[in-house]
Rosetta silent file (secondary structure, phi, psi, omega in degrees, C-alpha in Angstrom):
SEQUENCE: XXXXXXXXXXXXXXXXXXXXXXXXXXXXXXXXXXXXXXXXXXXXXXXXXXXXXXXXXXXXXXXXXXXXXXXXXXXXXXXXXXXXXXXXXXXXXXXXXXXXXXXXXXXXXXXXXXXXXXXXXXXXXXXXXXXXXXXXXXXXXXXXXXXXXXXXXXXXXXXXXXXXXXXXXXXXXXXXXXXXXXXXXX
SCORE:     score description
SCORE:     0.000 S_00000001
   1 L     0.000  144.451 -172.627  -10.858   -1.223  -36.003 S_00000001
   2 L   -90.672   71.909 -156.168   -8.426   -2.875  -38.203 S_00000001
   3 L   -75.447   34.145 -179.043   -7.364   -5.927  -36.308 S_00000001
   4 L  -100.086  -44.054  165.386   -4.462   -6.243  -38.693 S_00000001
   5 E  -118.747  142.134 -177.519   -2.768   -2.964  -37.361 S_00000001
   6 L  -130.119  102.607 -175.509   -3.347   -1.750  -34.136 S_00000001
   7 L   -67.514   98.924  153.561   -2.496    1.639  -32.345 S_00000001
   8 E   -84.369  100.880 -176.980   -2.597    1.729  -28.864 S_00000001
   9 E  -100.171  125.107 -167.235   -1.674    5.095  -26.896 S_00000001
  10 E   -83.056  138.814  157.731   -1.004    4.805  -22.898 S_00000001
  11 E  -103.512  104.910  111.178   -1.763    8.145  -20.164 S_00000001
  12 E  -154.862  -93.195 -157.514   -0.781    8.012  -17.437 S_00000001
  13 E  -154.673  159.128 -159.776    1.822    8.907  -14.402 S_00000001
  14 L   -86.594  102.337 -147.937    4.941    8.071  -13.722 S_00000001
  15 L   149.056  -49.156 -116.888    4.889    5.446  -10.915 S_00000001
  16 L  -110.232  -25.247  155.255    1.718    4.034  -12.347 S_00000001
  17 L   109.714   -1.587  168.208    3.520    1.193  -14.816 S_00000001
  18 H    -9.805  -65.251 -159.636    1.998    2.615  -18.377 S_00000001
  19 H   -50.983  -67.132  178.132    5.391    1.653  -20.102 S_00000001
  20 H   -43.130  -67.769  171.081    5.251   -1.614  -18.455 S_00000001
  21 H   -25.230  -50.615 -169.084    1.788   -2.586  -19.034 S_00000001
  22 H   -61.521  -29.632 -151.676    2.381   -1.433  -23.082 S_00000001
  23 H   -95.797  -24.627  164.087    5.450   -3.868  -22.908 S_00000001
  24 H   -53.884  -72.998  168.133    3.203   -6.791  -21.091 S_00000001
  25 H   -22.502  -79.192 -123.760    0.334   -5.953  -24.384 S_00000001
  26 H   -85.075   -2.570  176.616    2.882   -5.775  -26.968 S_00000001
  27 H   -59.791  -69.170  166.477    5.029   -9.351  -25.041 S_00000001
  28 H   -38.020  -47.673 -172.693    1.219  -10.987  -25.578 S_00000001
  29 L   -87.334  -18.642 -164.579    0.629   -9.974  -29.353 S_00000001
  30 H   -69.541  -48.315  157.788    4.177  -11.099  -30.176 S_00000001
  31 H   -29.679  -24.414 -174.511    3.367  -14.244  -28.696 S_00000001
  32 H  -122.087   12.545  161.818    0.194  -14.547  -30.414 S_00000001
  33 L   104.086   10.679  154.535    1.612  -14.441  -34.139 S_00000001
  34 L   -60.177  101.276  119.605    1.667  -10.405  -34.468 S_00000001
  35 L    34.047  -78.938 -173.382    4.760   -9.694  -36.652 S_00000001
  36 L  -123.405   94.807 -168.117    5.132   -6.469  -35.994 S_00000001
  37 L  -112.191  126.236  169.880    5.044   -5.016  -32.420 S_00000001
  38 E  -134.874  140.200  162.538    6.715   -1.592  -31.173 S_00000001
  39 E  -103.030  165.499  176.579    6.579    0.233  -28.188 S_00000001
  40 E  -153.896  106.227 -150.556    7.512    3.718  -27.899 S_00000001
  41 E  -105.098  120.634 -164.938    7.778    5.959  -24.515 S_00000001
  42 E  -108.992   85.203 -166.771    6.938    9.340  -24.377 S_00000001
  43 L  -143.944  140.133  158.176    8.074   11.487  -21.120 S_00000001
  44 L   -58.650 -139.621  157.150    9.513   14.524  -20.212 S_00000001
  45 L   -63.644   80.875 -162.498   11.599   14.821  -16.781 S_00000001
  46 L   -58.436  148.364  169.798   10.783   11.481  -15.091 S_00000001
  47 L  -171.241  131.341 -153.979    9.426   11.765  -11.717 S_00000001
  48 L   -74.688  136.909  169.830    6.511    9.768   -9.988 S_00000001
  49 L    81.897   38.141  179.643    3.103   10.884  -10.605 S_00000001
  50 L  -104.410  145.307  140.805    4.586   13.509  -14.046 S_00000001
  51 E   -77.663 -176.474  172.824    2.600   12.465  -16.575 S_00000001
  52 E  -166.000  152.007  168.127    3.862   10.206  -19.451 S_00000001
  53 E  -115.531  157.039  166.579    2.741    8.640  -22.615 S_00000001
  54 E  -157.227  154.741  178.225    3.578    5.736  -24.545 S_00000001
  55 E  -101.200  129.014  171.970    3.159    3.897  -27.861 S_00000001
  56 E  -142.636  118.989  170.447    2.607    0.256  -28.848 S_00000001
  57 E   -87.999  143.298  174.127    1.784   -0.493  -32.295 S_00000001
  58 L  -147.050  155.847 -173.698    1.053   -4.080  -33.180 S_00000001
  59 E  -169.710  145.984 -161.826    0.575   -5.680  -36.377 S_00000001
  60 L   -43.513  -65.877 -155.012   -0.088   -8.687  -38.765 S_00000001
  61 L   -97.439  175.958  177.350    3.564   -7.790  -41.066 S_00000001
  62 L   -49.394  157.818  179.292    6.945   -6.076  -39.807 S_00000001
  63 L  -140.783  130.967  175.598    6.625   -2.188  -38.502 S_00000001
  64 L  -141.420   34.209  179.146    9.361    0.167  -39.033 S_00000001
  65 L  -105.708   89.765  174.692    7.746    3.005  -38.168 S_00000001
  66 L  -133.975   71.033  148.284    8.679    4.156  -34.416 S_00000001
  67 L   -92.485  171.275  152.217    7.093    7.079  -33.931 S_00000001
  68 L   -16.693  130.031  155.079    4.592    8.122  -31.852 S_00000001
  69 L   -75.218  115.769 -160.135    1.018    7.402  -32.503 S_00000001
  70 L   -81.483  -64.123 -167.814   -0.630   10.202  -33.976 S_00000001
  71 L  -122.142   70.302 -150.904   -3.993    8.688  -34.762 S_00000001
  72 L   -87.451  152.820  163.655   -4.717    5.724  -32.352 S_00000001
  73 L   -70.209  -43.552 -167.810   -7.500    3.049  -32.298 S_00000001
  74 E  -139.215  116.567  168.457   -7.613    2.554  -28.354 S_00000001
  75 E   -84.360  122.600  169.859   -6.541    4.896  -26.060 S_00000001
  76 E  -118.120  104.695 -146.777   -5.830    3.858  -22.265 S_00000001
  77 E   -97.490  107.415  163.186   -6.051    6.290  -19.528 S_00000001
  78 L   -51.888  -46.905 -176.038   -4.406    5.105  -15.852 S_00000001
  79 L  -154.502  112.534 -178.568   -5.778    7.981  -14.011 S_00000001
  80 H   -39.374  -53.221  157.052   -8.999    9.981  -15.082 S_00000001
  81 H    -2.468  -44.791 -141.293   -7.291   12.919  -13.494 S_00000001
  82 H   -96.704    7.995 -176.961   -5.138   13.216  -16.362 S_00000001
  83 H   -82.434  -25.891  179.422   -8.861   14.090  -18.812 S_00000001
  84 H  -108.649   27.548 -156.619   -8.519   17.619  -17.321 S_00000001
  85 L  -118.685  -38.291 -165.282   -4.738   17.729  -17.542 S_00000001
  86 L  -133.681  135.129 -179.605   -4.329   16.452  -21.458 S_00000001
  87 L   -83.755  139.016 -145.332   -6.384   16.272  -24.391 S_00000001
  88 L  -112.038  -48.104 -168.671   -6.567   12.365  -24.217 S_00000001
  89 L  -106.218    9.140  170.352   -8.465   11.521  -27.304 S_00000001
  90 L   -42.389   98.666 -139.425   -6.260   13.985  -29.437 S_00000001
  91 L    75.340  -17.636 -161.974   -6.314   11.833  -32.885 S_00000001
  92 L   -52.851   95.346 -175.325   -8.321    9.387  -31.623 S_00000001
  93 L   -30.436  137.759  168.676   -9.996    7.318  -34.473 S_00000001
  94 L   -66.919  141.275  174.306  -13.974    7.747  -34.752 S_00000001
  95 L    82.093   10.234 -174.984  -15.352    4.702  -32.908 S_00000001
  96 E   -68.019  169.135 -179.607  -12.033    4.387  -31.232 S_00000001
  97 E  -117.067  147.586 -172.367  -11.823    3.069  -27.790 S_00000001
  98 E   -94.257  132.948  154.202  -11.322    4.522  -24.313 S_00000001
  99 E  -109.370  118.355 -172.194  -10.023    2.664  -21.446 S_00000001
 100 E  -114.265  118.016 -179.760  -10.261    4.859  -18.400 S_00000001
 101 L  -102.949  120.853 -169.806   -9.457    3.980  -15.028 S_00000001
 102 L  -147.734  143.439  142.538  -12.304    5.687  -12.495 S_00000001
 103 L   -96.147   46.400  173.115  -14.028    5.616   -9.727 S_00000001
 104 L  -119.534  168.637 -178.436  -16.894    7.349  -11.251 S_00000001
 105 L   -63.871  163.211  178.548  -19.777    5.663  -12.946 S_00000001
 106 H   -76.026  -28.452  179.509  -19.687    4.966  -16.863 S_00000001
 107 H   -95.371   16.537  176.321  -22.446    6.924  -17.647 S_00000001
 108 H   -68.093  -19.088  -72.541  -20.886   10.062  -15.743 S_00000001
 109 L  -149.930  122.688  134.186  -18.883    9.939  -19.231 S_00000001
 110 L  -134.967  104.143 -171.303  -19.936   11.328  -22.747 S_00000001
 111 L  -121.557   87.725  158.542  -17.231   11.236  -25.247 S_00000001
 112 L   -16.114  122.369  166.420  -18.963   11.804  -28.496 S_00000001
 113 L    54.926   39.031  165.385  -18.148    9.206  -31.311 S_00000001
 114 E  -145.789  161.942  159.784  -15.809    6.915  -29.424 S_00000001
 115 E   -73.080  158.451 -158.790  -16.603    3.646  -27.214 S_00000001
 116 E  -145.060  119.099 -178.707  -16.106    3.939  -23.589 S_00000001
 117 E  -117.656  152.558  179.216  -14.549    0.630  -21.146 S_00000001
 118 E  -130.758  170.356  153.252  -14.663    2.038  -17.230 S_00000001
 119 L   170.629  133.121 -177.297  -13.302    0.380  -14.350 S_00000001
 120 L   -78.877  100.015  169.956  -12.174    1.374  -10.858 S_00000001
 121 H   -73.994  -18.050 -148.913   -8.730   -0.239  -11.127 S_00000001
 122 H  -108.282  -26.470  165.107   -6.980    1.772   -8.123 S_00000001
 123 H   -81.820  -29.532 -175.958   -9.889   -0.021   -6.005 S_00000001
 124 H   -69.049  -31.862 -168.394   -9.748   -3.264   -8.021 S_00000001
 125 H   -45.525  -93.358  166.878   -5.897   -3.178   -7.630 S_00000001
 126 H    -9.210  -60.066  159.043   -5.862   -2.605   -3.999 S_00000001
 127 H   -29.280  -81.522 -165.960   -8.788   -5.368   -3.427 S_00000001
 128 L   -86.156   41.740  178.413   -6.347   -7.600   -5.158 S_00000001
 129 L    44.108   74.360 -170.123   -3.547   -6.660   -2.679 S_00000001
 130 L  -112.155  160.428  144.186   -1.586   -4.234   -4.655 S_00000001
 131 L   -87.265  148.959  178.915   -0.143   -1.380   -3.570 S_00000001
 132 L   -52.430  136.453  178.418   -2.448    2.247   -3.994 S_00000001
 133 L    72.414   16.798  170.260   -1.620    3.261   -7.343 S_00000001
 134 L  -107.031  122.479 -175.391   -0.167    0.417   -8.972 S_00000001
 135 L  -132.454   24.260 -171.801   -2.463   -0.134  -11.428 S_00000001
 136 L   -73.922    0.487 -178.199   -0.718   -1.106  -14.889 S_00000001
 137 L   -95.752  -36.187 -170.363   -2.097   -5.048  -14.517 S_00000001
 138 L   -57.897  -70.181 -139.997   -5.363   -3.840  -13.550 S_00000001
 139 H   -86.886    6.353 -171.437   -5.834   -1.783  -16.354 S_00000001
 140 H  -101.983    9.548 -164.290   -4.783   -4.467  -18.770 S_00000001
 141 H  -109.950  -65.405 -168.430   -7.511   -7.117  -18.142 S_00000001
 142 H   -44.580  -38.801  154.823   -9.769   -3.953  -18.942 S_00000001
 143 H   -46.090  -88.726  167.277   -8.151   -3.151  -21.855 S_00000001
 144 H    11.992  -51.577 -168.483   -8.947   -6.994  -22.984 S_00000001
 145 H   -82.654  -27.659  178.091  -12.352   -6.825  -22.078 S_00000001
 146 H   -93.948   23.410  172.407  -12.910   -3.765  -24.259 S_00000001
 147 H  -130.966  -34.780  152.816  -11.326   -5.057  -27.034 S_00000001
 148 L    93.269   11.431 -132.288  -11.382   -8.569  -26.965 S_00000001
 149 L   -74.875  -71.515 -151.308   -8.042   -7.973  -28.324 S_00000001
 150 L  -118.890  -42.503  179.274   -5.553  -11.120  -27.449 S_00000001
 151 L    94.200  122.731  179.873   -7.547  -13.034  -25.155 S_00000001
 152 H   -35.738  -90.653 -177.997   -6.947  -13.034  -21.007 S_00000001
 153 H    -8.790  -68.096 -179.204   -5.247  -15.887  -20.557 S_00000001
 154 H   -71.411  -21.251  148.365   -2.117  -15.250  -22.667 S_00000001
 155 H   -38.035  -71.728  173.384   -2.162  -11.497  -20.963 S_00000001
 156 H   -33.128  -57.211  173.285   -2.580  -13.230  -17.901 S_00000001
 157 H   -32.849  -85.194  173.194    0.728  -15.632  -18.990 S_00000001
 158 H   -19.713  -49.577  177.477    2.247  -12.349  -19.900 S_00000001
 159 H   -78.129  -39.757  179.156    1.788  -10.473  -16.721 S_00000001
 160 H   -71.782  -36.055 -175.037    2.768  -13.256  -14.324 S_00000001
 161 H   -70.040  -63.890  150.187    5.661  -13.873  -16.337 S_00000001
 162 H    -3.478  -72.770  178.099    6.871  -10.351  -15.611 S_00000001
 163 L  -110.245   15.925  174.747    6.009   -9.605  -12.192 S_00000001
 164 L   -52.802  -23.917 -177.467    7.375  -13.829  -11.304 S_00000001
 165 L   -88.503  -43.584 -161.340    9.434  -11.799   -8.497 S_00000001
 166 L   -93.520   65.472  178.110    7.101   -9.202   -7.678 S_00000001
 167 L    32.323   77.616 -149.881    3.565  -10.782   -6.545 S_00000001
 168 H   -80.764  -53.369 -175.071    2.889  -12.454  -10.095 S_00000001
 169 H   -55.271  -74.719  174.326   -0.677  -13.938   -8.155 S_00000001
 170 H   -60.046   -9.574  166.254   -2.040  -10.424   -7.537 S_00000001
 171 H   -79.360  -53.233  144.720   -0.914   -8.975  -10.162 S_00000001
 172 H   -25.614  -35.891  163.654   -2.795  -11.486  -12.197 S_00000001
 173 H   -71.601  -42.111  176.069   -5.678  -11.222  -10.034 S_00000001
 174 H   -53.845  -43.887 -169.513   -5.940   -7.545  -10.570 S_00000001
 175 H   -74.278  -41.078 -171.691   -6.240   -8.350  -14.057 S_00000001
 176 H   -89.925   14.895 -178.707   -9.058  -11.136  -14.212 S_00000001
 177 H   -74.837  -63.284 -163.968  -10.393   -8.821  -11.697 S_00000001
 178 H   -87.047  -30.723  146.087  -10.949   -6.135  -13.493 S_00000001
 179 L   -15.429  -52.599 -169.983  -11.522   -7.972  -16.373 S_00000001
 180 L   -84.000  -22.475 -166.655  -14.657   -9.109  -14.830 S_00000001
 181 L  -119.526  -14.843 -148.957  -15.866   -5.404  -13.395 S_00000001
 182 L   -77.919  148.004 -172.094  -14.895   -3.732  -16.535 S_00000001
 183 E  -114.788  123.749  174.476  -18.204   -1.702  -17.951 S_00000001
 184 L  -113.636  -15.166  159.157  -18.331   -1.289  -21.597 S_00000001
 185 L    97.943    5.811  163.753  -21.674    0.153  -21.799 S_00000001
 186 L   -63.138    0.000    0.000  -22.614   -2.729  -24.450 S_00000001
């Protein structure tokens, strides 16, 4: 992966904080001397639990490209559900990486020629006194772990800063939670 430009494409449902999470991510790289960060939100006819996609590009120089991602390095999936709903890894660079949020084991899994991060976020969430199904904080300390991307902490920063009104400590918890459970199969 080309840790100069970076594709990231979000799954998941509408309820579930995708958008938010990419805008936590791309808050974090700006913060951490990327240049050039865009998000981009992909949805039909919002309504909770429709799916939806979104884009966050990040990069060393300026980006002035905000389209969609076509061809992403790390794809991050909110609810495993959505693998028999969407093709998920459509474009999806060889060796690119999956972030999946499941509560099935990692090696239930075989996705030819990409890396694979698991973690039950809608149980880590919950655990770390969440409501069921919010899991965009969750899923970002996994992202982290399977990329190594930014570094927790300033995510962490990032997330708290965010959510300061909304239960900034569990949301934050969720993250170093999951951090911590996420299986990359390394």
């Amino acid at each position: 992966m080309n840790k100069d430009f970076i594709q990231i494409r979000w799954h998941g449902r509408g309820g579930q904080g995708a958008i938010t999470a990419a805008k936590i991510v791309a808050g974090a790289a700006f913060v951490s001397g990327f240049a050039g960060v865009v998000t981009a939100p992909t949805f039909g006819t919002e309504r909770r639990g429709a799916p939806v996609m979104t884009s966050l590009k990040i990069s060393k120089e300026k980006i002035y490209d905000l389209s969609p991602i076509e061809t992403p390095d790390i794809v991050v999936v909110l609810d495993h559900l959505l693998l028999n709903e969407a093709d998920v890894t459509h474009g999806l660079k060889k060796d690119g990486i999956i972030v999946l949020n499941t509560p099935m084991a990692h090696e239930t899994y075989d996705f030819k020629n990409y890396r694979l991060a698991t973690a039950d976020i809608t149980a880590i969430s919950v655990e770390a006194g969440l409501p069921h199904g919010m899991v965009n904080t969750g899923i970002i300390g996994s992202l982290e772990k399977a990329t190594r991307l930014l570094g927790i902490d300033i995510l962490i920063k990032g997330i708290e800063e965010e959510f300061r009104t909304r239960k900034p400590e569990k949301n934050s918890l969720a993250a170093k939670m999951a951090y911590e459970r996420t299986e990359t199969g390394d």
